[in-house]
C-alpha positions in Angstrom: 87.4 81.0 81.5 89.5 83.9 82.7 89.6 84.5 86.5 90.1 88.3 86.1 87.5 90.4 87.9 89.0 94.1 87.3 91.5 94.9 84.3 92.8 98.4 83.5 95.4 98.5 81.0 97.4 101.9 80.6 94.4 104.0 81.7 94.7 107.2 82.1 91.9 109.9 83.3 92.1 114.0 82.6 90.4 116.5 83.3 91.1 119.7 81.4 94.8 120.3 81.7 95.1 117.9 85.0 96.0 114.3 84.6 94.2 112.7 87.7 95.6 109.1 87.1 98.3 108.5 85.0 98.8 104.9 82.6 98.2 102.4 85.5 97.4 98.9 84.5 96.4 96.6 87.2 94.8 93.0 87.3 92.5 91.8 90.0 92.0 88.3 89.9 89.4 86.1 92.1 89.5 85.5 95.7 92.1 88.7 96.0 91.1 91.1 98.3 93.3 94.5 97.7 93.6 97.8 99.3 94.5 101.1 97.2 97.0 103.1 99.3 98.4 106.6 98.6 98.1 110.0 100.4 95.2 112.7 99.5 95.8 113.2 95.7 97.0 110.4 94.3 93.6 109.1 92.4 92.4 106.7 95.0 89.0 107.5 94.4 89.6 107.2 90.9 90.5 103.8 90.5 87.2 102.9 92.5 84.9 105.0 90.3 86.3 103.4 87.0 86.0 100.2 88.9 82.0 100.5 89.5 81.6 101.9 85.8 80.3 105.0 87.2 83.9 106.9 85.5 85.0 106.7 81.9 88.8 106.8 81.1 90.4 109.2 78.5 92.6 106.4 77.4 93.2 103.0 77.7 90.3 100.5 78.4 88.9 99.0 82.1 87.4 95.5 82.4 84.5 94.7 84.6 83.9 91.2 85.7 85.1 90.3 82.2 83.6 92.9 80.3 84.7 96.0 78.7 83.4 99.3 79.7 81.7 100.8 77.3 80.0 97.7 75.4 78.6 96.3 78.9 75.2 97.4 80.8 76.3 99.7 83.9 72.7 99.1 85.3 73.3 96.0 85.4 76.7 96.4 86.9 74.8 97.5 90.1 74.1 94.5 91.7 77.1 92.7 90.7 79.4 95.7 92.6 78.7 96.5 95.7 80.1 100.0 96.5 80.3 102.1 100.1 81.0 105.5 100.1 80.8 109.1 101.1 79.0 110.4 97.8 77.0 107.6 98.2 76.1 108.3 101.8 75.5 111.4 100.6 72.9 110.3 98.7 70.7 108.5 101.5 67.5 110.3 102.7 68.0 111.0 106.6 64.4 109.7 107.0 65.2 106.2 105.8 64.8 103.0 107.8 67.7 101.8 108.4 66.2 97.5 107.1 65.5 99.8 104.1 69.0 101.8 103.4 70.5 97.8 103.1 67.3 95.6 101.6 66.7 98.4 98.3 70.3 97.6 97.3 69.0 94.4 96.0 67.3 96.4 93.4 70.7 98.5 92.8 68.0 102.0 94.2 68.5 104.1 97.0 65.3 104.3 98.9 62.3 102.5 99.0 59.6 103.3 96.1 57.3 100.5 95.2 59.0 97.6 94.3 58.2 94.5 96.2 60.7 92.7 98.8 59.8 88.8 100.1 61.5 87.4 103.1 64.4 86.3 101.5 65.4 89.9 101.1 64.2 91.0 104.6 66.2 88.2 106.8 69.2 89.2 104.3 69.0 92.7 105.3 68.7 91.5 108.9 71.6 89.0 109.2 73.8 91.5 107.4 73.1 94.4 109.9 73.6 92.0 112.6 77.4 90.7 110.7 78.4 94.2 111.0 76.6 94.6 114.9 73.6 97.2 114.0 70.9 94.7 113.9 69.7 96.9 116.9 69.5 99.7 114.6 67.4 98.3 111.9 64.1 100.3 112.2 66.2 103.3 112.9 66.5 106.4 110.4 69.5 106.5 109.2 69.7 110.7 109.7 69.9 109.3 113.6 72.7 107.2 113.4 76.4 108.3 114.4 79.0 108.1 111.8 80.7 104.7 112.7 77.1 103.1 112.7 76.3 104.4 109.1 79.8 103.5 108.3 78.6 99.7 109.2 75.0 99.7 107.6 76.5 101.2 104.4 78.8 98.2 104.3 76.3 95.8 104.7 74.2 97.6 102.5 77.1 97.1 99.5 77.2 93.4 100.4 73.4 92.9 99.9 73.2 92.1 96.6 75.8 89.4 96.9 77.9 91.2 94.6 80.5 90.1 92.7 83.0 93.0 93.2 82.5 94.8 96.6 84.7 98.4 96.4 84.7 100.2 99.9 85.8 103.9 99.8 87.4 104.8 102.8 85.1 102.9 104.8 87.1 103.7 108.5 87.2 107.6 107.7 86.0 110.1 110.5 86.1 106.9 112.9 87.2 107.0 116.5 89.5 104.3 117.6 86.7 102.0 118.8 84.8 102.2 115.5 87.5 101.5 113.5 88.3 98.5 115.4 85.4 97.5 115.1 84.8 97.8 111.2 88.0 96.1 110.7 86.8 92.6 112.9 83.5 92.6 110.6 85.9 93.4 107.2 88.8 90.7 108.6 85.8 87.5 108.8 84.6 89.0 105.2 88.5 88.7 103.7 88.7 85.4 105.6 85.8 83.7 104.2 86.3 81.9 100.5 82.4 82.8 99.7 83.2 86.9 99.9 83.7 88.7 96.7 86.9 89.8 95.8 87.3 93.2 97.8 89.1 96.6 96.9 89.3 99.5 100.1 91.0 102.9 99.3 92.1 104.0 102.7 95.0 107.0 103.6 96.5 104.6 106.5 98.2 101.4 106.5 96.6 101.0 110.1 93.4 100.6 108.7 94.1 97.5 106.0 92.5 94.5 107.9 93.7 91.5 108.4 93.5 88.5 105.6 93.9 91.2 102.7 96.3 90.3 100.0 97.4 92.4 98.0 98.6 95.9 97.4 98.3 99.2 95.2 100.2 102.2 96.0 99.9 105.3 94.0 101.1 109.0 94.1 100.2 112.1 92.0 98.0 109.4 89.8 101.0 107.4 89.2 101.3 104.1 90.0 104.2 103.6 92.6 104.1 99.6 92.9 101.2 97.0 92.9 101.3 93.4 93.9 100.9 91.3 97.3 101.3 93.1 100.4 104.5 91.2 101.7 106.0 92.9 98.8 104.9 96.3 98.6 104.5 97.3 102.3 107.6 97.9 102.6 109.8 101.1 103.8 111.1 102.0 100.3 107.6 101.5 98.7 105.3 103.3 101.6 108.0 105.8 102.2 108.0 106.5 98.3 104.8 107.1 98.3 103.9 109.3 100.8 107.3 111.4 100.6 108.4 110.7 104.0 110.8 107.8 105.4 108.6 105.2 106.8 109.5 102.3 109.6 106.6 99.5 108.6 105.8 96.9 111.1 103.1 93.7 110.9 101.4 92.0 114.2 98.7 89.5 113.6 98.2 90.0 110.4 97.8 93.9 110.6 100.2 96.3 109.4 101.7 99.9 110.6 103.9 102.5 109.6 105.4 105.5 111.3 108.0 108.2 110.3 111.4 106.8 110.7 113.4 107.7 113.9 116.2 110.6 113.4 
């Protein structure tokens, strides 16, 4: 039994005449937990959307949690990936209760219709909002909350399902310093715990990888710069290579930072 979770091989995606990710192949094997790192551009987003089945490519082929995409049922798909996001965010009625935003991703919908939910799913919803501290917020609408709190239900909402795959999409973005610190405590216990899915966060900033990731991909302009584990591909020639500039890179505790070199 293979222990690959995600496979692209050569994939590349186009749009008209612009190539928006360029033959990357990548393997994501259990218990990894990877970020995507490049600057605005470089197909971040991309990698994540062919990695929920929600994005085709033009050529090469993706594997899902050992299936191909294209033969394998992407309804299905959505309560084995848990996914957080802005365009997802985006899609969340300001008048929902906050229990509800998290407890309807069991049923892979976004906002409550008819379906039933037991008590299982309701203390689920409830623990989770209280793993990421907005248990307080829970009978809340979520058009109320402020963006770090949303940023926290909508991560607990991915992880209700107990999903397989959990892809976070610039989950610290439009954070102050505080909420940011704050996400990455609640995403650090996640990485650390053996029972978590494997994990894959597209962030712009080294500063925001938390601590017990493992491993790395950078891109730039849709190319694939380096992937592998982070004590490899953090470094200054890598980071500085992608993001064009000369980096310094520095680890404490487990967290990583980079800064334009000294002149």
């Amino acid at each position: 039994m293979t222990d690959e979770v995600l496979a692209l091989d050569n994939v590349s995606v186009t749009r008209g005449d612009k190539t928006i990710i360029d033959s990357i192949s990548l393997t994501v094997r259990d218990g990894e937990r990877w970020v995507v790192l490049g600057p605005n551009g470089a197909g971040k987003t991309t990698v994540l959307q062919l990695a929920t089945g929600r994005m085709y490519p033009t050529s090469g082929e993706v594997h899902i949690l050992g299936e191909k995409l294209g033969r394998l049922d992407v309804a299905e798909l959505r309560s084995r990936v848990g996914l957080a996001s802005s365009a997802l965010e985006g899609r969340i009625q300001g008048r929902e209760r906050v229990k509800d935003v998290v407890m309807t991703a069991a049923y892979g919908m976004i906002g409550r219709w008819r379906e039933a939910y037991d008590d299982f799913d309701e203390t689920r919803a409830e623990d989770l909002l209280a793993a990421f501290g907005v248990a307080h917020l829970a009978e809340r609408t979520f058009g109320t909350l402020s963006e770090g709190e949303r940023k926290r239900v909508q991560v607990a909402r991915a992880l209700m399902s107990d999903p397989e795959l959990l892809l976070l999409d610039e989950p610290a973005g439009g954070l102050d310093l505080g909420g940011r610190e704050e996400l990455m405590w609640a995403l650090t216990e996640i990485a650390g715990d053996h029972r978590s899915p494997v994990i894959m966060l597209v962030t712009h900033h080294v500063e925001e990888i938390p601590a017990g990731f493992t491993h790395a991909l950078l891109l730039r302009n849709g190319k694939k710069v380096a992937d592998g584990p982070l004590e490899e591909t953090l470094t200054p020639h890598l980071l500085s290579e992608t993001f064009g500039l000369e980096l310094e890179v520095e680890r404490h505790r487990g967290r990583w930072a980079a800064r334009a070199a000294r002149r």
